[in-house]
C-alpha positions as CSV (number, residue, x, y, z in Angstrom):
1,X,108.1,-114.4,75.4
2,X,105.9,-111.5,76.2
3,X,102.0,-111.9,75.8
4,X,101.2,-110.3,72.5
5,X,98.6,-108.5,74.5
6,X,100.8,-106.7,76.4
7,X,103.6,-106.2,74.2
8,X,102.9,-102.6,73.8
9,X,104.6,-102.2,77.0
10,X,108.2,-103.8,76.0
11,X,107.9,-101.9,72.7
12,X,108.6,-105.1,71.0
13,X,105.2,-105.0,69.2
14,X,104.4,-103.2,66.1
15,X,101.9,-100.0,65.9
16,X,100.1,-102.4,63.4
17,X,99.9,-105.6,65.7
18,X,97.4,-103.5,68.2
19,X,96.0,-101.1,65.8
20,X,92.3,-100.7,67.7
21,X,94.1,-100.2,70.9
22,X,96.6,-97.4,69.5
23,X,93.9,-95.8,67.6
24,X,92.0,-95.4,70.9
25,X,94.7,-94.4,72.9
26,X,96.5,-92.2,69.8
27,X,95.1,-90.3,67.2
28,X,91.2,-91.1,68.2
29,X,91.6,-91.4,71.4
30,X,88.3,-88.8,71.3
31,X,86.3,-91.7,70.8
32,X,87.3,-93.6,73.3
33,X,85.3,-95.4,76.0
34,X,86.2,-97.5,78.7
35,X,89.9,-96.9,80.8
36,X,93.6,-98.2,81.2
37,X,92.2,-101.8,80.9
38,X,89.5,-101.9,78.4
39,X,88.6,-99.7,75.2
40,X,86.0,-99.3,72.9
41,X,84.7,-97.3,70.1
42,X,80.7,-96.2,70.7
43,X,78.6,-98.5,68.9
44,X,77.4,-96.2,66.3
45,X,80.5,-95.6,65.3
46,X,82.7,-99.2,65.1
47,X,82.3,-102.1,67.2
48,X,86.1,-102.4,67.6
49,X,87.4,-103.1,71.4
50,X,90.8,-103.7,72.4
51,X,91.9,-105.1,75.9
52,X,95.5,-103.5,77.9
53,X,96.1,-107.4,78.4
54,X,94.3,-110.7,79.1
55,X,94.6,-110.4,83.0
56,X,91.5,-111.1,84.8
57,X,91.0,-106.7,85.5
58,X,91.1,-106.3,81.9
59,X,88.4,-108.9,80.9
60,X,86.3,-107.6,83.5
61,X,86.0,-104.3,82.1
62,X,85.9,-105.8,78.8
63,X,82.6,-107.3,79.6
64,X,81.2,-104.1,81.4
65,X,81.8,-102.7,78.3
66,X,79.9,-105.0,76.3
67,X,77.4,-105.2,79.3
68,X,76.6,-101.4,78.8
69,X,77.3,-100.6,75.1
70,X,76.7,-104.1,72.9
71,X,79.2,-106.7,71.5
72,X,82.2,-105.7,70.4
73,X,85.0,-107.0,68.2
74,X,88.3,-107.4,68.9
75,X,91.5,-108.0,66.1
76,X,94.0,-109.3,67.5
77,X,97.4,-111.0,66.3
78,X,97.1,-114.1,68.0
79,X,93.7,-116.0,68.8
80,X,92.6,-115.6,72.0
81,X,89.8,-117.7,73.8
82,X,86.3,-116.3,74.8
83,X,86.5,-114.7,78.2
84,X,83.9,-116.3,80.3
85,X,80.8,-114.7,80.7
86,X,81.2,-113.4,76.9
87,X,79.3,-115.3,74.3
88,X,81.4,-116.0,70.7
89,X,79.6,-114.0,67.8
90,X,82.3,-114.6,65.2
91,X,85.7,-115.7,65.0
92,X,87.5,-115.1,61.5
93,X,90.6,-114.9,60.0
94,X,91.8,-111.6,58.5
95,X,95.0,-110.3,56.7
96,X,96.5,-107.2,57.4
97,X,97.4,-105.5,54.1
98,X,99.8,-102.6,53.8
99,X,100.3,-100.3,50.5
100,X,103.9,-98.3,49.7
101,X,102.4,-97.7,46.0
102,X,101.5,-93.9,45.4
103,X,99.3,-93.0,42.9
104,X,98.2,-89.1,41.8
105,X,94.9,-87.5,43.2
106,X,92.2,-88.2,41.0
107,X,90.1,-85.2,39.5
108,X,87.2,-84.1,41.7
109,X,84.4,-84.9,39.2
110,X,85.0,-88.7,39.8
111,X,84.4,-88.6,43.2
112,X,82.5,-87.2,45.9
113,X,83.2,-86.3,49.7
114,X,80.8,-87.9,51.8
115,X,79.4,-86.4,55.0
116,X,76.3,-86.7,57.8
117,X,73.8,-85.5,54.5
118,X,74.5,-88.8,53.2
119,X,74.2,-91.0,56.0
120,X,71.3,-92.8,54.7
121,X,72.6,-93.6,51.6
122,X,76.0,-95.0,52.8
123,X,73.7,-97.2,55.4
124,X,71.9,-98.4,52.7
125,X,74.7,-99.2,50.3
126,X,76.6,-101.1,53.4
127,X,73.9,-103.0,53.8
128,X,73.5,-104.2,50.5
129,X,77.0,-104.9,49.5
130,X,77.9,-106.0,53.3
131,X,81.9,-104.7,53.1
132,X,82.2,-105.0,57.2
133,X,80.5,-102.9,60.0
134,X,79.5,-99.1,58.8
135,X,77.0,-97.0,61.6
136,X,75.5,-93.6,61.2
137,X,78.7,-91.8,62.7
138,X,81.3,-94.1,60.5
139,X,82.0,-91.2,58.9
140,X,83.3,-89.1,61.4
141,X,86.4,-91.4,61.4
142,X,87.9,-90.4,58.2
143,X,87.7,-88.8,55.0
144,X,84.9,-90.5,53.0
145,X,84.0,-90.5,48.9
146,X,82.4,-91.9,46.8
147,X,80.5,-91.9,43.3
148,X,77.1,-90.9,42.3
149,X,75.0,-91.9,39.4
150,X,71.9,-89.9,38.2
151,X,71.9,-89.1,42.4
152,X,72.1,-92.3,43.1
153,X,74.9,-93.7,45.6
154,X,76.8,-95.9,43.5
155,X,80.2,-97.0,45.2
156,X,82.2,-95.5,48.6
157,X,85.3,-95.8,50.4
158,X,86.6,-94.2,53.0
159,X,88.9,-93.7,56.0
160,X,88.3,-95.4,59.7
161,X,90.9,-96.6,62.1
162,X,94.0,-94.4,62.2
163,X,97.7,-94.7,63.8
164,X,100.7,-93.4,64.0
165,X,101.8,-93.6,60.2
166,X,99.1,-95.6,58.7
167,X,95.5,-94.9,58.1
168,X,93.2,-97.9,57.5
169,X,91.0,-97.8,54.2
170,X,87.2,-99.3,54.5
171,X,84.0,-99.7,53.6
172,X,85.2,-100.1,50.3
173,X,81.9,-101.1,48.3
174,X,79.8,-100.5,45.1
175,X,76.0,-101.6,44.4
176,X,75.3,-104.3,42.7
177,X,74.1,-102.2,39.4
178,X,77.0,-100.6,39.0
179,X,80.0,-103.2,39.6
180,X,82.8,-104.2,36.9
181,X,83.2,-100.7,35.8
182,X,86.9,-99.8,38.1
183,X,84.9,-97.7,40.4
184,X,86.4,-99.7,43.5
185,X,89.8,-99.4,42.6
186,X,89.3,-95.6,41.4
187,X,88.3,-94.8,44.8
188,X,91.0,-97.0,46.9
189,X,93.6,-95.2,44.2
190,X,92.1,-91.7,45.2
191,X,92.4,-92.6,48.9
192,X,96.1,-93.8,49.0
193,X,97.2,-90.4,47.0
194,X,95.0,-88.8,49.9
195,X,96.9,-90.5,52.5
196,X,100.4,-90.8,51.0
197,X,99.8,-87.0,51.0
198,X,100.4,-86.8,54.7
199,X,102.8,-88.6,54.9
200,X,101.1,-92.2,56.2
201,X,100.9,-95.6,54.7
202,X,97.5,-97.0,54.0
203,X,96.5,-99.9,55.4
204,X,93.1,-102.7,55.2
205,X,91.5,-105.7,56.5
206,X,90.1,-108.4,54.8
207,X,88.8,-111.7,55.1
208,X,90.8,-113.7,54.2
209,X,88.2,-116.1,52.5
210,X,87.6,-113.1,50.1
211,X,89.8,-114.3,47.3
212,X,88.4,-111.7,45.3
213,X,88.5,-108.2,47.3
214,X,92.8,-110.0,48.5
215,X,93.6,-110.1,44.4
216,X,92.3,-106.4,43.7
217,X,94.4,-105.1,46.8
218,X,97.1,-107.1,45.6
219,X,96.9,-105.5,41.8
220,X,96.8,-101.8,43.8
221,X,99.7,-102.3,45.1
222,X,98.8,-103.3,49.0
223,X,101.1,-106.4,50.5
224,X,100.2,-108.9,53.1
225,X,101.5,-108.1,56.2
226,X,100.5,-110.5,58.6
227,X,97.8,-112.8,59.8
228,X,95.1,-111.2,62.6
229,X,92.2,-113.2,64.1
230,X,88.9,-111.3,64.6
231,X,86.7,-111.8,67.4
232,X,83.0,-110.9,68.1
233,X,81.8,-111.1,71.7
234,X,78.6,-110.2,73.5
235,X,77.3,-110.6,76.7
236,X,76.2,-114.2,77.4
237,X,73.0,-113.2,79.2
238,X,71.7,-111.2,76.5
């Protein structure tokens, strides 16, 4: 059996099995730092890394990267031990949820695009509501929106890792103040017509501890597609 690391190389692995690794070498490969063995996003962007393999080359620039840029998470479909040198952050369970549902664009007044103005709000309403890593260029992943009361930020979603075919939905959140009134599932429903548009499948992560955020995908029409393991490492000196 092929490590699930470097399956990409026998073509036995699906897009979705490596997806921080074919986004950086793919359709964002613009972001992309590191080489052939070692990949990362910059750190005020996503904290996602992917490795070519688990050989000793490629965990060596794995932890040059995080030497020079910060930890990094990886998401992977098979757990994989800490490399040494690399101090364990987080480990967690995620499923891997894909949507074939297609729903119609919502009108425009429901929703606003979100861009660089409103940085600092998004940062603040990522903080609050916590719905995974969001930095000051997040945005420039994807196409973000969200909903504004009286001014006021009150829920977002938007578009970050992206693959041949499927485009990952995030940062799906809404302050505290403004919860149990659909604006969630308004948004996720405005992004999958967005992206069934061009032709792609949306797809999410999510803990899979979150019983709550799983059942919502689940009623939107999203399926689980597999099992992937996330891991947070940072340098063990630091």
């Amino acid at each position: 059996m092929p490590d699930a690391m470097t399956a990409n190389t026998t073509g036995d692995a699906h897009v979705l099995d490596r997806v921080v690794w074919n986004a950086l070498t793919g359709r964002q490969r613009r972001f992309a730092l590191g080489d052939g063995r070692a990949l990362r996003f910059p750190t005020a962007i996503a904290p996602f890394a992917a490795i070519d393999d688990t050989s000793p080359a490629s965990l060596d620039a794995l932890r040059a990267l995080i030497a020079a840029h910060g930890p990094a998470a990886l998401v992977t479909p098979n757990e994989i031990e800490s490399p040494a040198g690399l101090s364990v952050i987080r480990r967690a369970t995620l499923l891997q949820m894909t949507c074939e549902r297609t729903f119609e664009p919502a009108p425009e007044s429901e929703h606003v695009p979100l861009g660089e103005a409103d940085v600092p709000d998004m940062l603040a309403l990522t903080a609050a509501a916590q719905p995974g890593p969001f930095g000051p260029r997040t945005f420039e992943l994807g196409h973000y929106i969200g909903v504004r009361r009286d001014g006021r930020l009150a829920a977002m979603a938007g578009e970050r890792m992206q693959v041949d075919g499927y485009t990952e939905i995030s940062a799906v959140c809404v302050d505290a103040a403004f919860r149990r009134q659909g604006l969630a599932a308004r948004l996720i429903r405005s992004l999958i017509a967005t992206i069934g548009a061009r032709s792609q499948t949306p797809f999410l992560h999510v803990l899979t501890t979150n019983q709550v955020a799983i059942e919502r995908y689940l009623a939107l029409g999203f399926v689980v597609r597999r099992e992937m393991h996330l891991l947070v490492l940072d340098d063990a000196r630091a």
